[in-house]
N, C-alpha and C positions, 0 to 999 in steps of 0.2 A: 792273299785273299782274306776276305774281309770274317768275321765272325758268323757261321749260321745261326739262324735266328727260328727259334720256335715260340710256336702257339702249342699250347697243354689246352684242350677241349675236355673239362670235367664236369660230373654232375651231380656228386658226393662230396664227401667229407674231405678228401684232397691228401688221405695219406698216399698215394702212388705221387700226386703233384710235388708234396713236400718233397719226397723222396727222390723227383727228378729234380727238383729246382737245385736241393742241398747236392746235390752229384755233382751241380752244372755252374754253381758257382766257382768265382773264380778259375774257369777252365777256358784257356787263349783262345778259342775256335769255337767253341756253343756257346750258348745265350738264351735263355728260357726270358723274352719278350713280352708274353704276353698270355693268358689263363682267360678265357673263354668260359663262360656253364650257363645251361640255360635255365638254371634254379637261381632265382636271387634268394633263396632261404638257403641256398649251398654252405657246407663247412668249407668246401674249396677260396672263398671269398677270404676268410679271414684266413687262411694256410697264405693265398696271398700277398693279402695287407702285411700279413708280417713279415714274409720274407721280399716283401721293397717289389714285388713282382705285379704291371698293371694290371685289374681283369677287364673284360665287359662280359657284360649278361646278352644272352641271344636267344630270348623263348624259341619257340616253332616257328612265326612268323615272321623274327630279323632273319631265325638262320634260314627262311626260304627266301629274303631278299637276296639277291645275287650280289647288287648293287651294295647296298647296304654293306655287304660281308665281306666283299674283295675290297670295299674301301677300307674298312678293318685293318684287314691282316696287310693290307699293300701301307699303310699307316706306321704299322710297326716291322713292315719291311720283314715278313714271315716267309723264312725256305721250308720249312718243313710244318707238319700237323701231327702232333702225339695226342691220340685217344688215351686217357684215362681214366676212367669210369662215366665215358661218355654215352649216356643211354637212347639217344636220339640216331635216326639213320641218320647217315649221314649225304647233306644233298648231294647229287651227283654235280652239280656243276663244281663244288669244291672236290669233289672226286678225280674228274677231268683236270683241273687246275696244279692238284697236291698228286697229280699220279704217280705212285712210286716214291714218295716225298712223306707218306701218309703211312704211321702205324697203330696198330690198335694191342690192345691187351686181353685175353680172357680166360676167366680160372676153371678152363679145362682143358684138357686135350682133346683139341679139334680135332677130326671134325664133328666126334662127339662132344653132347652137351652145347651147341650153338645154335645160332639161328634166335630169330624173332621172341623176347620173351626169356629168352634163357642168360637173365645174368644174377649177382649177388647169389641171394642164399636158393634161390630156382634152383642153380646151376648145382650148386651142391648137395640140396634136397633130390635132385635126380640122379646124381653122381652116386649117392649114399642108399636110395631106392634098388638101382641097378644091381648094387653089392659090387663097386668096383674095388680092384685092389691097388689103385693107384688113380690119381689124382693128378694135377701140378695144374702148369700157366702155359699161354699157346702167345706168342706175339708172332702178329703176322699183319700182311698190307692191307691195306683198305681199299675195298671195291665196291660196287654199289649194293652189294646183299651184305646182309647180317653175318658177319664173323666167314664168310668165304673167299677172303683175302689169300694171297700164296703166305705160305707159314714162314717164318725166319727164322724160330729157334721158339724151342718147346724145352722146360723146365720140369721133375717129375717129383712127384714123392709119395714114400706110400702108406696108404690106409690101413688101417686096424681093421677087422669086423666090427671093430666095438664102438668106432669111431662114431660120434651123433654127427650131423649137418656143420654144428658150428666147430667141432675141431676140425673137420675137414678144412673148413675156411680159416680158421686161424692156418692151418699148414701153408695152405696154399696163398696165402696171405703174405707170410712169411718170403716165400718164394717171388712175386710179387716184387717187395721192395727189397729182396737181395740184389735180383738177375733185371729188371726191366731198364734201371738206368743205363746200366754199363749194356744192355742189349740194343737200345737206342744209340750211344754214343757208337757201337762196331757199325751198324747199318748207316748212321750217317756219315761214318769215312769209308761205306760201302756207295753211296752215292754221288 
């Protein structure tokens, strides 16, 4: 069998991207194809260019061509969709298409702190609001609502009271680009 082939959908600065692509190089069976965002100001673009990996840009209206987008990913011959710091819903016809195929990432522990609105420093501004004593990263599938995908594996760690917003995110940051590679690579010799 031939090499699975992903698309990385980002729309930031592309540290979780770097982080999948450096996992995925050189590994017999994966192949990070191709990097998707639909910011052309994205840092994701040059995480990219430099590590030899194609992108294209896909504002709102390429990603609501169907047309358009299946010829994409069927171009670079895409099995699978990794969300990572993808802020756009995602369309349903990619939904239908990538079912089960499709994971996402997000620095909470779902089911708290998700939904519409609630990513970056939101998520941990409400996280740090709440006075939780623990934090971490949720990956899980991608369905057609915001972050209420089935969960695959939840990563934890814990907060100080004294913790402000951004070291909540540096932790959980951390976390992030320990666990999300190698959490991607078990679900895809799960599929």
């Amino acid at each position: 069998m031939g090499k699975t082939r992903l698309a990385i959908f980002a729309s930031g600065t592309g540290t979780n991207t770097k982080s999948i692509i450096g996992y995925f190089k050189g590994d017999a069976s994966v192949e990070v194809s191709l990097v998707v965002t639909n910011k052309p100001e994205a840092g994701v673009i040059s995480v990219a260019e430099a590590m030899g990996v194609d992108y294209a840009i896909a504002a709102k209206a390429e990603l609501a061509d169907e047309e358009l987008m299946m010829a994409l990913l069927e171009e670079y011959k895409v099995d699978a969709v990794i969300l990572a710091g993808w802020l756009l819903l995602v369309p349903e016809y990619l939904v239908k298409r990538f079912d089960g195929r499709m994971l996402n990432i997000h620095p909470a522990l779902l089911p708290k702190f998700g939904g519409k609105g609630m990513w970056g420093m939101h998520v941990h501004n409400a996280v740090k609001a709440a006075g939780e004593r623990e934090s971490g990263i949720t990956i899980h599938k991608v369905n057609a609502q915001y972050d209420q995908g089935a969960i695959v594996a939840q990563h934890k760690v814990a907060i100080d009271p004294n913790d402000e917003a951004e070291e909540i995110e540096q932790k959980v940051r951390k976390l992030e680009l320990q666990y999300y590679p190698e959490e991607i690579k078990k679900f895809l010799d799960s599929i």
